[in-house]
C-alpha positions as CSV (number, residue, x, y, z in Angstrom):
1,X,-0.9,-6.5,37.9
2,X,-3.4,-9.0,39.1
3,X,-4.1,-12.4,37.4
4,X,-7.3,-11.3,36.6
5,X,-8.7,-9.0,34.1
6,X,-10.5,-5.9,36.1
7,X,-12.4,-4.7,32.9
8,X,-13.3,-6.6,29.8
9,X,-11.3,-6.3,26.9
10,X,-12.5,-4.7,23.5
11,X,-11.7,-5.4,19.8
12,X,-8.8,-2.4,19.2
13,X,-7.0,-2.8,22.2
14,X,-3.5,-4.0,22.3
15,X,-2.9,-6.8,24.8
16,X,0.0,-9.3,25.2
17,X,0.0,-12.6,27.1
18,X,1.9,-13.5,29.7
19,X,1.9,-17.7,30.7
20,X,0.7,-18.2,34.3
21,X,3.8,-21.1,34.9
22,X,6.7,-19.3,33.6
23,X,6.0,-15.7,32.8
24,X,7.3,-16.1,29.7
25,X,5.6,-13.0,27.8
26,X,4.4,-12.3,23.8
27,X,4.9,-9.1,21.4
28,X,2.1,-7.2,21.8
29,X,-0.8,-7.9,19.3
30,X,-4.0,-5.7,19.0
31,X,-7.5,-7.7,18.9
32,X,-8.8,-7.3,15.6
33,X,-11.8,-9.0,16.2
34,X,-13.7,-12.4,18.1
35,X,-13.8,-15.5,16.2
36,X,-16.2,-19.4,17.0
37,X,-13.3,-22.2,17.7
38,X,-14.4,-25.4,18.9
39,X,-12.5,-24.9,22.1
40,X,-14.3,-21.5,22.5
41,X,-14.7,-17.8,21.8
42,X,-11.4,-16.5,20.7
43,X,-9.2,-13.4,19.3
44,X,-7.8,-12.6,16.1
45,X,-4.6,-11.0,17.2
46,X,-2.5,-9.0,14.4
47,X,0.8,-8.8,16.3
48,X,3.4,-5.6,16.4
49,X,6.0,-8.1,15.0
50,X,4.0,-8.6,11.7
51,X,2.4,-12.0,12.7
52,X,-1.5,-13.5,13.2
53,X,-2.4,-15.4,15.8
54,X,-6.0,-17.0,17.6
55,X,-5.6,-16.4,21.2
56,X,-8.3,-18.6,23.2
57,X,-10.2,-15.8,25.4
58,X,-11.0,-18.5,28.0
59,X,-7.5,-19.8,28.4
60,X,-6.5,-20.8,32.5
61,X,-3.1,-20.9,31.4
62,X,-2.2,-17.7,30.9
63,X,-3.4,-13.9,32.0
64,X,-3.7,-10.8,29.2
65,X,-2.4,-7.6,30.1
66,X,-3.8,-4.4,27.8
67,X,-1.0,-1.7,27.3
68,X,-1.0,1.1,29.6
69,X,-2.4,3.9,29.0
70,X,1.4,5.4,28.9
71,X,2.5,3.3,26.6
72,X,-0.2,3.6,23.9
73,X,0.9,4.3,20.3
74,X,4.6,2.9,20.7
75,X,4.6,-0.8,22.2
76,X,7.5,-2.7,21.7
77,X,7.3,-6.1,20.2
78,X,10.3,-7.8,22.2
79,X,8.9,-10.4,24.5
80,X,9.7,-9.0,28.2
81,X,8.9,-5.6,27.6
């Protein structure tokens, strides 16, 4: 996958991040919605795991990949998958 996103994303998708220096990779989390920070627009991510998290959308240090389209329905929320 490229390091850049080819279509926007959408509130209801899920999405994981993946850090642009070491690859490490997140449980999937679906955007729930946007929300103001001072640091700029950002996501309300419920992850698969249970969690919340703010995800800045304009963030240079990592790249978010949306679950393919064969995976929808069942994403694992190991990091790595």
């Amino acid at each position: 996958m490229s390091d850049e996103i080819v279509r926007p994303l959408q509130v209801g998708e899920w999405i994981r991040r993946v850090e642009r220096g070491s690859g490490r990779v997140s449980a999937w989390g679906r955007i729930t919605t946007t929300v103001p920070s001072r640091r700029g627009l950002c996501w309300l991510i419920d992850l698969y795991n249970g969690g919340v998290e703010v995800w800045r959308i304009q963030d240079h240090t990592v790249r978010y990949e949306p679950l393919p389209e064969l995976m929808k329905g069942e994403p694992s929320g190991r990091p790595g998958d």
